[in-house]
N, CA, C and O atoms as a GROMACS GRO file, in nm:
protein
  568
    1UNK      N    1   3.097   5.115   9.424
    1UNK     CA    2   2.974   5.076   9.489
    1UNK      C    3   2.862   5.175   9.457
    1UNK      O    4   2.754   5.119   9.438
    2UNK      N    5   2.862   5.296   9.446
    2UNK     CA    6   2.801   5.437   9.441
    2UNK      C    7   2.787   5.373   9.294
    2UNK      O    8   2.705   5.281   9.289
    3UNK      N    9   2.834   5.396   9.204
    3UNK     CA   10   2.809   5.348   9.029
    3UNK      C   11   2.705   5.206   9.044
    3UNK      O   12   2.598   5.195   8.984
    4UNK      N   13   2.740   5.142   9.100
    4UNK     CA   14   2.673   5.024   9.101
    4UNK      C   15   2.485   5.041   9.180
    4UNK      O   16   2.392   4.982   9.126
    5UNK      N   17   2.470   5.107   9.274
    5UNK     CA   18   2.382   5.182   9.337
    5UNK      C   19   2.291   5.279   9.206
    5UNK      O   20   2.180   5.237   9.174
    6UNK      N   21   2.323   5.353   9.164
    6UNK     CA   22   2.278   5.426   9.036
    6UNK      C   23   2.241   5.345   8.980
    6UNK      O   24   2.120   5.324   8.988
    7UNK      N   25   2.332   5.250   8.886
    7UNK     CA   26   2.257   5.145   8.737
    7UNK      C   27   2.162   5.135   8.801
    7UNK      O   28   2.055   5.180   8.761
    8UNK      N   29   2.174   5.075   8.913
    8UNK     CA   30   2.094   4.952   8.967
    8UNK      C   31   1.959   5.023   8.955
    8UNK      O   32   1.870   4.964   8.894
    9UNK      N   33   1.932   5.151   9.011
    9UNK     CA   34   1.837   5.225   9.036
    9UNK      C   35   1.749   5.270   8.891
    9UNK      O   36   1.626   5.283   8.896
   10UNK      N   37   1.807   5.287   8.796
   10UNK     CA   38   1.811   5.375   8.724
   10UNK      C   39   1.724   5.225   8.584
   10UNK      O   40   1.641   5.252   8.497
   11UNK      N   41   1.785   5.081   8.615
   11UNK     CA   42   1.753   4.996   8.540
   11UNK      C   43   1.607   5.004   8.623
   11UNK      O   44   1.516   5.047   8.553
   12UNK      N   45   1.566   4.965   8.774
   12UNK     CA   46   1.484   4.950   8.795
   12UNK      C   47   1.354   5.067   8.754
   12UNK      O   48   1.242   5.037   8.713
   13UNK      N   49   1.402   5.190   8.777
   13UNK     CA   50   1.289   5.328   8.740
   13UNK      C   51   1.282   5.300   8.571
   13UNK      O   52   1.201   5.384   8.533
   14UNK      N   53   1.317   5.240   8.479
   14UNK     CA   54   1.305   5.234   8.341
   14UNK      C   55   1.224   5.128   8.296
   14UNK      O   56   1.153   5.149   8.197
   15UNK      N   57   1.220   4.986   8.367
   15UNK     CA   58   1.136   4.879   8.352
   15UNK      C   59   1.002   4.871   8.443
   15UNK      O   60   0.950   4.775   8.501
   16UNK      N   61   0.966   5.008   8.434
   16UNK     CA   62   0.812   4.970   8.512
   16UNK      C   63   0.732   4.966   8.428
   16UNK      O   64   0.753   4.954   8.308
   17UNK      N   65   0.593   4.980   8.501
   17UNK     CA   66   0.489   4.987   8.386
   17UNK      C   67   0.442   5.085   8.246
   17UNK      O   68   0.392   5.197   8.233
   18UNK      N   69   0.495   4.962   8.136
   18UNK     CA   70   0.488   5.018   7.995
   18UNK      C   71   0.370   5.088   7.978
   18UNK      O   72   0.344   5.135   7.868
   19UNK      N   73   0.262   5.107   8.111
   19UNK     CA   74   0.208   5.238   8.059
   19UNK      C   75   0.198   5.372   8.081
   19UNK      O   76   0.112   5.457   8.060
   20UNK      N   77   0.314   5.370   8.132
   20UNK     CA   78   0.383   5.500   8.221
   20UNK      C   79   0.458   5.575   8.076
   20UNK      O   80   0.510   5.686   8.078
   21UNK      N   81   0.451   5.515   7.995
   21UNK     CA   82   0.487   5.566   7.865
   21UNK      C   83   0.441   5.689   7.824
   21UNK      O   84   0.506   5.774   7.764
   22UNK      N   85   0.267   5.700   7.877
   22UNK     CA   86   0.219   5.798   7.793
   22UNK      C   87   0.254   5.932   7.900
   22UNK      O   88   0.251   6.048   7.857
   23UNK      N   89   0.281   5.904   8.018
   23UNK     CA   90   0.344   6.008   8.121
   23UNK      C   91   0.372   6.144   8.066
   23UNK      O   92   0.386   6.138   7.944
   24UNK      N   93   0.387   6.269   8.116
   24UNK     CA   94   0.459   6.358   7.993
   24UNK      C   95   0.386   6.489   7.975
   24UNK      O   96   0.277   6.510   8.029
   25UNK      N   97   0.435   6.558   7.915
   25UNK     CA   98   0.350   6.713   7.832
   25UNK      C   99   0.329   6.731   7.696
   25UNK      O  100   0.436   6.752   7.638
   26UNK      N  101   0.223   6.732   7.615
   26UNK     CA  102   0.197   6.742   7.533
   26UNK      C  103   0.128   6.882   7.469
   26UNK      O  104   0.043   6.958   7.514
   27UNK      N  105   0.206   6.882   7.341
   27UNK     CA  106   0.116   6.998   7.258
   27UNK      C  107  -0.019   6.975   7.205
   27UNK      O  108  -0.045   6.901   7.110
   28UNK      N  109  -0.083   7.028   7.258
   28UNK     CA  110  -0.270   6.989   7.166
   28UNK      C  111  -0.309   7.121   7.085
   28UNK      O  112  -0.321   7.233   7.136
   29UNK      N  113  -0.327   7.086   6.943
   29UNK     CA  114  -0.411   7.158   6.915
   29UNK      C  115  -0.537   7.136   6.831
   29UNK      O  116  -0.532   7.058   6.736
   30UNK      N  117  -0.688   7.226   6.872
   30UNK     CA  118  -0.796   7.186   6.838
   30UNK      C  119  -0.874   7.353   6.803
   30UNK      O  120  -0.892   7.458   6.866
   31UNK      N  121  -0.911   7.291   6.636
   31UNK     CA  122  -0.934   7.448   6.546
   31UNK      C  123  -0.885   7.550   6.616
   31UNK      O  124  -0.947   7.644   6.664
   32UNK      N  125  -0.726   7.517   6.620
   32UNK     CA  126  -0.667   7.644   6.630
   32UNK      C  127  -0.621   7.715   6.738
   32UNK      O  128  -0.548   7.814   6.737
   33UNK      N  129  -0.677   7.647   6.844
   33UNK     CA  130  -0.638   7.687   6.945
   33UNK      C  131  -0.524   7.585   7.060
   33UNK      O  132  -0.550   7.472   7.100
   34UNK      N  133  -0.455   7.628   7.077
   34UNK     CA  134  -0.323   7.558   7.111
   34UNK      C  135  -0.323   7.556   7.308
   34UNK      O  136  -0.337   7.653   7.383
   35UNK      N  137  -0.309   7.462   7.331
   35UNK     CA  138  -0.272   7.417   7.473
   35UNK      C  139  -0.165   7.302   7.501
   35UNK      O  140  -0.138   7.220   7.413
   36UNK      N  141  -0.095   7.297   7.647
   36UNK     CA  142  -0.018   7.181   7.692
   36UNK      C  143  -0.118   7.153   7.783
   36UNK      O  144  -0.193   7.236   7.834
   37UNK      N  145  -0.115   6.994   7.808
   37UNK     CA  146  -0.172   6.958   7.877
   37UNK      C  147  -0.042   6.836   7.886
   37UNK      O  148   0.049   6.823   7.804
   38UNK      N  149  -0.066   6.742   8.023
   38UNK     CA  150   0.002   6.668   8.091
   38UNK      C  151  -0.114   6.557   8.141
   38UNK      O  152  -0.226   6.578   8.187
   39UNK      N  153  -0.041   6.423   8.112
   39UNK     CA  154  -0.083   6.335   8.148
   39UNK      C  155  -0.001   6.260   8.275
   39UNK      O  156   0.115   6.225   8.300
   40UNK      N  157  -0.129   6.257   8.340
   40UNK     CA  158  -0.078   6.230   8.489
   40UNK      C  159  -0.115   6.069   8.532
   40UNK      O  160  -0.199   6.015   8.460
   41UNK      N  161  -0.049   5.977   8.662
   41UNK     CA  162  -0.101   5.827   8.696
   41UNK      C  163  -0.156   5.915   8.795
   41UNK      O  164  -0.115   6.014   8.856
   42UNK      N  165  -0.298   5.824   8.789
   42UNK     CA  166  -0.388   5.836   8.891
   42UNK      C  167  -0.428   5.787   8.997
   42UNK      O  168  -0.492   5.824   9.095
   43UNK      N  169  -0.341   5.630   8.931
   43UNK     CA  170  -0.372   5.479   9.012
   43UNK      C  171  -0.260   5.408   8.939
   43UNK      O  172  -0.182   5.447   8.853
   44UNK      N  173  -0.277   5.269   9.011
   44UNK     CA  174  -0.225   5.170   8.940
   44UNK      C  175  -0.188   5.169   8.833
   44UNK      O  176  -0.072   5.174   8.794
   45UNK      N  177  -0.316   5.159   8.753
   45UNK     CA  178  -0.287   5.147   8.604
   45UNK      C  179  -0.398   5.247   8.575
   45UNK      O  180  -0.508   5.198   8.548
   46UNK      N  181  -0.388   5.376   8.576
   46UNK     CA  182  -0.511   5.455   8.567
   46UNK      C  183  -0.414   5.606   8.535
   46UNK      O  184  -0.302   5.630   8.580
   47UNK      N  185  -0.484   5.680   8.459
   47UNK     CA  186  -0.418   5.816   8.369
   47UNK      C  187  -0.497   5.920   8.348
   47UNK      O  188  -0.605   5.877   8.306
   48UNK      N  189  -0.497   6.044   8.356
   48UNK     CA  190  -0.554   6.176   8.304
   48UNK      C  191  -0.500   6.266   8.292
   48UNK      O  192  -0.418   6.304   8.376
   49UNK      N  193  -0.531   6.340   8.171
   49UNK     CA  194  -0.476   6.429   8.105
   49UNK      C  195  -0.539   6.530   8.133
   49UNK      O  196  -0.661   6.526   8.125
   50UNK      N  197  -0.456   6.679   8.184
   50UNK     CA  198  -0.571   6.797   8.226
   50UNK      C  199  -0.438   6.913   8.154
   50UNK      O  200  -0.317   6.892   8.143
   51UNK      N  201  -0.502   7.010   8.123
   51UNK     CA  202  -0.500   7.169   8.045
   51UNK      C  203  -0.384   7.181   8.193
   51UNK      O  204  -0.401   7.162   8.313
   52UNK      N  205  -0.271   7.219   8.113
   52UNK     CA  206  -0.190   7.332   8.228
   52UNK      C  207  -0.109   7.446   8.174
   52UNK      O  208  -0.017   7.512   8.221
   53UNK      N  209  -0.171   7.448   8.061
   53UNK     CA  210  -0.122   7.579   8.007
   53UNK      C  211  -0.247   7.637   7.888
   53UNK      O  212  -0.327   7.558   7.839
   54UNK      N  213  -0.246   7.769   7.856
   54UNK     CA  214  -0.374   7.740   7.756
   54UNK      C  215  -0.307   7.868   7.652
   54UNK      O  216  -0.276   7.967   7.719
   55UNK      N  217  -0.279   7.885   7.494
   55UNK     CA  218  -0.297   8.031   7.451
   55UNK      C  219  -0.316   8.147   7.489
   55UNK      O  220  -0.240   8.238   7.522
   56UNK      N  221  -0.496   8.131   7.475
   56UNK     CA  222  -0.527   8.269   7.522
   56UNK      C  223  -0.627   8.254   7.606
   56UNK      O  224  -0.750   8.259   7.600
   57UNK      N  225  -0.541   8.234   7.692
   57UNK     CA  226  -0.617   8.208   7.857
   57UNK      C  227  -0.747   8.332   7.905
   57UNK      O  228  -0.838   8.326   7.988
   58UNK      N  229  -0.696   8.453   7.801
   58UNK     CA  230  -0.793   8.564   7.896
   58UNK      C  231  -0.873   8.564   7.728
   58UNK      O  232  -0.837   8.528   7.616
   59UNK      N  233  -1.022   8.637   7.796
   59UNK     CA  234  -1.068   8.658   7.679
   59UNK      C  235  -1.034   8.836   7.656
   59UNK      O  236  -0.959   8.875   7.745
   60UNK      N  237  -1.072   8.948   7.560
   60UNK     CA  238  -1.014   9.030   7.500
   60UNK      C  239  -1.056   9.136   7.625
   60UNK      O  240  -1.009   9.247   7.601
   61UNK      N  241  -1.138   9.131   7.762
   61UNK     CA  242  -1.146   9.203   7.852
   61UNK      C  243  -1.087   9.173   7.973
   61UNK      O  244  -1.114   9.228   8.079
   62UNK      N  245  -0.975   9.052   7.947
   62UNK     CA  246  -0.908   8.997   8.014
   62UNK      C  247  -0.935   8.947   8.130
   62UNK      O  248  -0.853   8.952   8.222
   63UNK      N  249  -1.067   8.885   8.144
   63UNK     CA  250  -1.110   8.815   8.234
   63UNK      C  251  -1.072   8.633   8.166
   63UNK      O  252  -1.079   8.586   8.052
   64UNK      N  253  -1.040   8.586   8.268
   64UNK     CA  254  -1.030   8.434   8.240
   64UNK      C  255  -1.115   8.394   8.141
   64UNK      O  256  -1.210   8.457   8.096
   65UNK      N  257  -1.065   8.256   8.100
   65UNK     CA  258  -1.186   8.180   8.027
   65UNK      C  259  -1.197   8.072   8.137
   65UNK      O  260  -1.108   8.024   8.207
   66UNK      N  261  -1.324   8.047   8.134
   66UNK     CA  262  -1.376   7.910   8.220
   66UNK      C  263  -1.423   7.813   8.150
   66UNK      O  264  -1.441   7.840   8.031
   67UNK      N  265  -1.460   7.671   8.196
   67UNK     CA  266  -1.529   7.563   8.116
   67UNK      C  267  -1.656   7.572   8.144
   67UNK      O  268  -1.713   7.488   8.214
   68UNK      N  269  -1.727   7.698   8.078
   68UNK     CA  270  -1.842   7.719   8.077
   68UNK      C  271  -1.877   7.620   8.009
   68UNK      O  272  -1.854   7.581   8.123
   69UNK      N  273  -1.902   7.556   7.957
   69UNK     CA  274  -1.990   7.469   7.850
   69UNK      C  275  -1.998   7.275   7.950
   69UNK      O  276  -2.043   7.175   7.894
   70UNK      N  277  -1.950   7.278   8.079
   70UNK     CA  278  -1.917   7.168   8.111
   70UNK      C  279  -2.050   7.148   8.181
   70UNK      O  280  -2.114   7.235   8.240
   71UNK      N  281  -2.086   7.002   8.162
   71UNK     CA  282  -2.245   6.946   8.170
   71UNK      C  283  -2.248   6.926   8.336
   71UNK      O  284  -2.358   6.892   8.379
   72UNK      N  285  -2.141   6.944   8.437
   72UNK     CA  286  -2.158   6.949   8.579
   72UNK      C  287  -2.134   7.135   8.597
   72UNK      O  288  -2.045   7.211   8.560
   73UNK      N  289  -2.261   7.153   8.671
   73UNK     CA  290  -2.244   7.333   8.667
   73UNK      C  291  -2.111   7.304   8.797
   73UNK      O  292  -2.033   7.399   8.803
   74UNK      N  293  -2.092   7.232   8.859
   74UNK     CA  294  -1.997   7.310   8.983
   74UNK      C  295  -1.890   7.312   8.914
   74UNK      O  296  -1.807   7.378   8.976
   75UNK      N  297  -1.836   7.262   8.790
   75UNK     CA  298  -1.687   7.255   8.718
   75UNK      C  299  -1.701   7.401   8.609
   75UNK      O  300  -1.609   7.443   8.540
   76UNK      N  301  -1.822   7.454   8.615
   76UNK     CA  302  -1.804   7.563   8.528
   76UNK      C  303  -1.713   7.717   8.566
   76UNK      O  304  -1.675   7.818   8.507
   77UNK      N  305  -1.711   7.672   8.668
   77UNK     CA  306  -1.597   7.828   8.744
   77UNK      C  307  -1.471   7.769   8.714
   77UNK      O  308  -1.368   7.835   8.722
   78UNK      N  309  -1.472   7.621   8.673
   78UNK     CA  310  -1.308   7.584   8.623
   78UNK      C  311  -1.219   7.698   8.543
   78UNK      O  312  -1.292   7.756   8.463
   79UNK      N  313  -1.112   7.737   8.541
   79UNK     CA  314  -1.036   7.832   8.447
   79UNK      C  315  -1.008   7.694   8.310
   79UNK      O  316  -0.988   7.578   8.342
   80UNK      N  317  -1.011   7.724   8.215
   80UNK     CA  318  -0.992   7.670   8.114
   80UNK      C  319  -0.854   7.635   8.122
   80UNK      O  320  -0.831   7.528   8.065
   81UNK      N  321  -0.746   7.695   8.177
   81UNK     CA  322  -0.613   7.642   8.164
   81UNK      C  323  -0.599   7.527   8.274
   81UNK      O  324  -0.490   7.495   8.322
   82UNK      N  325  -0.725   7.467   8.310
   82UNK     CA  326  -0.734   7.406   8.444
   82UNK      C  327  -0.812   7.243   8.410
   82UNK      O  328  -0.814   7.161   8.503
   83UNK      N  329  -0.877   7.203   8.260
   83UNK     CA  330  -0.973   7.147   8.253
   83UNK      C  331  -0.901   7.017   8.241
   83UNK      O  332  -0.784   6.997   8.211
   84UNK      N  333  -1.015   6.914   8.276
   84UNK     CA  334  -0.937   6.772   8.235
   84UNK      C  335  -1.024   6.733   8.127
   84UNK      O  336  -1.146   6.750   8.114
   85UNK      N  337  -0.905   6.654   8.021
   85UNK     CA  338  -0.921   6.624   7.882
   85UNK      C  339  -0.986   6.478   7.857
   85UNK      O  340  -1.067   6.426   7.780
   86UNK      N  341  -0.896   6.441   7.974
   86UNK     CA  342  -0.890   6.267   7.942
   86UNK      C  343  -0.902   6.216   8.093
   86UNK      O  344  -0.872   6.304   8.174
   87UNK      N  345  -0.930   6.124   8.135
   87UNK     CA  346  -0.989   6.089   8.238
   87UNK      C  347  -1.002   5.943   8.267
   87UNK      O  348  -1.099   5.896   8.207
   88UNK      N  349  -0.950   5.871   8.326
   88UNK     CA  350  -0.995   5.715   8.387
   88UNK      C  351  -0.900   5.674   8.256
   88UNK      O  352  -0.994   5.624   8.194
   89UNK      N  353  -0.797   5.658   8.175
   89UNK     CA  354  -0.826   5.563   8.068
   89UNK      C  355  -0.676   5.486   8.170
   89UNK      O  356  -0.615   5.532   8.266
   90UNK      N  357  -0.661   5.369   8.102
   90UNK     CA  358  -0.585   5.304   8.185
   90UNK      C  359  -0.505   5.209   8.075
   90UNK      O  360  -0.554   5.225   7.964
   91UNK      N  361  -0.426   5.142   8.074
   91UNK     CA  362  -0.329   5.046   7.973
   91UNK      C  363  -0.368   4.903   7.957
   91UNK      O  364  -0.376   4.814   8.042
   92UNK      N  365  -0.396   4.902   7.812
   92UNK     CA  366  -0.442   4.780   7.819
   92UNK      C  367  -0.396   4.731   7.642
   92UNK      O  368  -0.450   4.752   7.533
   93UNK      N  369  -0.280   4.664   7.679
   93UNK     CA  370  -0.249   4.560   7.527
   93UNK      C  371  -0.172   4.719   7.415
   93UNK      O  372  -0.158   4.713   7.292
   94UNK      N  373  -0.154   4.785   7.460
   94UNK     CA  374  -0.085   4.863   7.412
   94UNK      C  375  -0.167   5.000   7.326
   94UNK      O  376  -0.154   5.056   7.217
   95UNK      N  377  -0.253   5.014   7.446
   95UNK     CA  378  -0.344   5.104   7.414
   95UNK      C  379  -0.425   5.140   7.594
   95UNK      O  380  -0.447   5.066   7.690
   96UNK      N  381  -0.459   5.341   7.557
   96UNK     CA  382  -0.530   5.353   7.704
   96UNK      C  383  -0.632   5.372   7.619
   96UNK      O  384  -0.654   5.426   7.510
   97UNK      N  385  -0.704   5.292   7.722
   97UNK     CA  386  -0.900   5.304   7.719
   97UNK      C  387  -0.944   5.310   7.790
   97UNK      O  388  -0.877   5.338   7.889
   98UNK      N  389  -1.081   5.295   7.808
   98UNK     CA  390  -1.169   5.226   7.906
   98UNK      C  391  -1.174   5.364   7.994
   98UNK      O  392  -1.163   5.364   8.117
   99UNK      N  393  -1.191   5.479   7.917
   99UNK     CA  394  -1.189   5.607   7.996
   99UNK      C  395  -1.281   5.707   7.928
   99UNK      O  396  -1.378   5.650   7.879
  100UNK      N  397  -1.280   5.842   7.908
  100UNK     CA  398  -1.328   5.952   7.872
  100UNK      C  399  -1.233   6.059   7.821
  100UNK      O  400  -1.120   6.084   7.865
  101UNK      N  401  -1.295   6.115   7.725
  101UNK     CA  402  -1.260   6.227   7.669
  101UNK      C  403  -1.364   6.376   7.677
  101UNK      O  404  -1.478   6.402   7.637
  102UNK      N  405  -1.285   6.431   7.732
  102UNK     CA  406  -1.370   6.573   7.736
  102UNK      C  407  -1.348   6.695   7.700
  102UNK      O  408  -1.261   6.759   7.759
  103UNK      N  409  -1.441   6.764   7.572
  103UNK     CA  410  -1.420   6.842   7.439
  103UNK      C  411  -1.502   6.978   7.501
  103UNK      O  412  -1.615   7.024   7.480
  104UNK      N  413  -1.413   7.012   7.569
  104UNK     CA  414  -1.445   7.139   7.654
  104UNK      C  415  -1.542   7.242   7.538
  104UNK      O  416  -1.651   7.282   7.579
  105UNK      N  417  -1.500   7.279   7.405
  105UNK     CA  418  -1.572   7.393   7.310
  105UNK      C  419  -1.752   7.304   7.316
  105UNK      O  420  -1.852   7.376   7.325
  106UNK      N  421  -1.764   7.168   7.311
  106UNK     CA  422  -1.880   7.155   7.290
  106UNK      C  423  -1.969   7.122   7.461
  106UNK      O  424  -2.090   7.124   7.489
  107UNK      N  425  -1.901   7.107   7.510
  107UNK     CA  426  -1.928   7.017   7.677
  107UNK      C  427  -1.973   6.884   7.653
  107UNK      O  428  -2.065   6.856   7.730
  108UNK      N  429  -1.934   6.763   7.554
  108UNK     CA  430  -1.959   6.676   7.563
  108UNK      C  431  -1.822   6.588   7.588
  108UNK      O  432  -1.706   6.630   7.578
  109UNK      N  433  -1.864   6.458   7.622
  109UNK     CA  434  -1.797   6.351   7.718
  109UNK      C  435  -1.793   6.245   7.565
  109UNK      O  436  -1.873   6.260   7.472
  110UNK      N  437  -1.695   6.151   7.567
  110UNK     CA  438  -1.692   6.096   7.462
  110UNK      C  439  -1.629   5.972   7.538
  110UNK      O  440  -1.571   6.006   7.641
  111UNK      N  441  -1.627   5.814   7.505
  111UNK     CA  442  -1.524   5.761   7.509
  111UNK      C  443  -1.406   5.770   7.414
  111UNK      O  444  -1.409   5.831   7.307
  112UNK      N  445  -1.324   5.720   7.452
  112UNK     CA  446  -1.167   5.733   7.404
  112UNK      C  447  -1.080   5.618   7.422
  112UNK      O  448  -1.088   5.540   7.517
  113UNK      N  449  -0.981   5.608   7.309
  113UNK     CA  450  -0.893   5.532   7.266
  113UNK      C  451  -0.731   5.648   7.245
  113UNK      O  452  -0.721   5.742   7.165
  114UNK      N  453  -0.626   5.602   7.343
  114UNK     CA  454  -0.507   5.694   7.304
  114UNK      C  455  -0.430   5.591   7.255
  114UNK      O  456  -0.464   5.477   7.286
  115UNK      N  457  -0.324   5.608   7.179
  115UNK     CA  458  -0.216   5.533   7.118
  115UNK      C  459  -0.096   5.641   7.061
  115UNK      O  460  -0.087   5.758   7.022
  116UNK      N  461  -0.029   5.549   7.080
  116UNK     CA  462   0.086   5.671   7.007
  116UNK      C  463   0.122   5.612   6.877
  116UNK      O  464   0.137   5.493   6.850
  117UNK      N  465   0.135   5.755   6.770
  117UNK     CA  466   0.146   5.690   6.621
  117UNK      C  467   0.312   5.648   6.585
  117UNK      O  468   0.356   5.551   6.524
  118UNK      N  469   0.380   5.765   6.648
  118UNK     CA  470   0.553   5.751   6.668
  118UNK      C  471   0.587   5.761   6.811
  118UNK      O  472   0.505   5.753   6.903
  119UNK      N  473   0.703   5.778   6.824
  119UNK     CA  474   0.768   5.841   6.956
  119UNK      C  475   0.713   5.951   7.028
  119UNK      O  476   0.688   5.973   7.147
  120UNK      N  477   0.701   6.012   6.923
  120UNK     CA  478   0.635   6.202   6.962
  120UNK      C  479   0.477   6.201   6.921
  120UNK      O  480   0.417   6.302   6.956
  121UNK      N  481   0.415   6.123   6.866
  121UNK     CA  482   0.266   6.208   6.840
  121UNK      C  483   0.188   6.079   6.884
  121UNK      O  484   0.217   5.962   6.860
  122UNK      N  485   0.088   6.130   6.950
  122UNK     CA  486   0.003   6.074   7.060
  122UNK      C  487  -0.168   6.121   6.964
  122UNK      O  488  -0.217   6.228   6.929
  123UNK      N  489  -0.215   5.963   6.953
  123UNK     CA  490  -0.350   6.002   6.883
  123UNK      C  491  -0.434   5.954   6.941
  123UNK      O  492  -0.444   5.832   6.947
  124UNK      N  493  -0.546   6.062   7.019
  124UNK     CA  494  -0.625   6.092   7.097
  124UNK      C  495  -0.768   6.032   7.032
  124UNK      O  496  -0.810   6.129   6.968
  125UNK      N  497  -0.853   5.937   7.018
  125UNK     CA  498  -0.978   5.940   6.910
  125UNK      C  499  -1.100   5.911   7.049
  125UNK      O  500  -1.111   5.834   7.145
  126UNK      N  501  -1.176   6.030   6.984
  126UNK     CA  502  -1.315   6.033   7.015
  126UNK      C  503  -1.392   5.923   6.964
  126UNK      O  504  -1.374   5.872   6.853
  127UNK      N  505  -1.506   5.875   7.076
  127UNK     CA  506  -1.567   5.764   7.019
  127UNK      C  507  -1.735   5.828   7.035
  127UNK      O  508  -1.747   5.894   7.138
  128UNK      N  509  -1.892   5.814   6.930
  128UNK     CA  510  -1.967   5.837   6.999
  128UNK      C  511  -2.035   5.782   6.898
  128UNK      O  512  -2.065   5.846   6.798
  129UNK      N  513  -2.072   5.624   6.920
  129UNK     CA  514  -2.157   5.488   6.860
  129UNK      C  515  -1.996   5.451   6.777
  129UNK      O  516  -1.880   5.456   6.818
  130UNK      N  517  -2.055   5.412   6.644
  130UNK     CA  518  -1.916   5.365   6.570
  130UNK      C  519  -1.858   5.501   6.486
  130UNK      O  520  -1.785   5.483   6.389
  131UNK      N  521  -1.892   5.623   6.525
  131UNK     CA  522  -1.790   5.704   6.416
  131UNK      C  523  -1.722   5.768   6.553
  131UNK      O  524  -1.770   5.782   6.666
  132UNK      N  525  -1.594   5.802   6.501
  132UNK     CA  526  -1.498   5.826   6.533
  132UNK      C  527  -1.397   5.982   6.492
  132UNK      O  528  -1.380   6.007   6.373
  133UNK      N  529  -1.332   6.083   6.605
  133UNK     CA  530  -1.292   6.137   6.549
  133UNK      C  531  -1.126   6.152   6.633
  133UNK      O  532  -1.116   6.126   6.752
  134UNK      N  533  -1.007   6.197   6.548
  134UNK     CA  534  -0.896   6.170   6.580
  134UNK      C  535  -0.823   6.320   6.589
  134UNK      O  536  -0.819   6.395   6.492
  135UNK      N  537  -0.769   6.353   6.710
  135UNK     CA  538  -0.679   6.430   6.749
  135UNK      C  539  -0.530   6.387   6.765
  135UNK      O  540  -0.514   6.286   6.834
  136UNK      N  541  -0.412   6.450   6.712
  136UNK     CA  542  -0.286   6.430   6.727
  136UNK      C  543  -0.254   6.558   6.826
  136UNK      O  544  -0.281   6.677   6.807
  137UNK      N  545  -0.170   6.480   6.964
  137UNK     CA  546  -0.097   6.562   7.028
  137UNK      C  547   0.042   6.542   6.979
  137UNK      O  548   0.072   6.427   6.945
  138UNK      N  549   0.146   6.652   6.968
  138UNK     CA  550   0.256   6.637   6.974
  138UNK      C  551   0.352   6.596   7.151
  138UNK      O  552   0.306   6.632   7.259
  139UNK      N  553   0.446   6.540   7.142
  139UNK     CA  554   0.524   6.526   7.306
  139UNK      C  555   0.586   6.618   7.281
  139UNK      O  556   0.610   6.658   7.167
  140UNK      N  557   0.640   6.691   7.429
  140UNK     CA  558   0.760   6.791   7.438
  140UNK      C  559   0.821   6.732   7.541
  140UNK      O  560   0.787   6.663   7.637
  141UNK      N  561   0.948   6.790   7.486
  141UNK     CA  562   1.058   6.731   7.598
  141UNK      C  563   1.043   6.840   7.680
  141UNK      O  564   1.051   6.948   7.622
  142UNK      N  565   1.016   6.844   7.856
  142UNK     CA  566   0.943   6.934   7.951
  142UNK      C  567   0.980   6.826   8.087
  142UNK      O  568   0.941   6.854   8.200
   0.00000   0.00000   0.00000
């Protein structure tokens, strides 16, 4: 009965929503500088990805880094190992959209398109009019 209790459980937590897929910790890196970040459900069908780990979190006087460059001053005391990447995108036809991307080195906001190219690498593309630019996260098993 106990075995039967488990499958049972275990079929149901596996067939939910296919966009719980992108769920998880990922390796990002952007010119060079390396972070995990984790994509979290927000809602229903709703996702964001925020910094929870960063390189080199301190700068060389070992004071934090912050998201100084972020276009709302009250998010600028953010610690950089703290920032959110991705924001609102949600599942739709086998792709999250309909959200934001945010490129902490410049402080600009972009829309965004995520998809995954394999199992493991997750491609992140900036949108701003029709050109386009593309980030690969790697997944970790975490």
């Amino acid at each position: 009965m106990i075995v039967g209790v488990c499958t049972f459980s275990a079929v149901s937590a596996s067939s939910g929503n296919p966009g719980d897929r992108i769920l998880g910790v990922y390796k990002a890196v952007k010119d060079g500088a390396v972070s995990k970040v984790r994509f979290t459900k927000t809602g229903e069908n709703s996702y964001r990805a925020q910094v929870i780990w960063l390189e080199n979190e301190k700068h060389p006087d070992g004071t934090l880094r912050r998201d100084v460059k972020n276009p709302d001053p009250a998010k600028r005391s953010t610690p950089a190992s703290q920032i959110v990447l991705i924001d609102k995108v949600s599942y739709v036809d086998g792709e999250w959209k309909n959200g934001q991307v945010y490129d902490p080195t410049s402080g600009k906001v972009y829309k965004t398109v995520v998809t995954f190219d394999d199992d493991k690498t997750l491609r992140v593309r900036g949108f701003l009019g029709p050109f386009s630019k593309s980030l690969f996260w790697e997944k970790l098993d975490e």
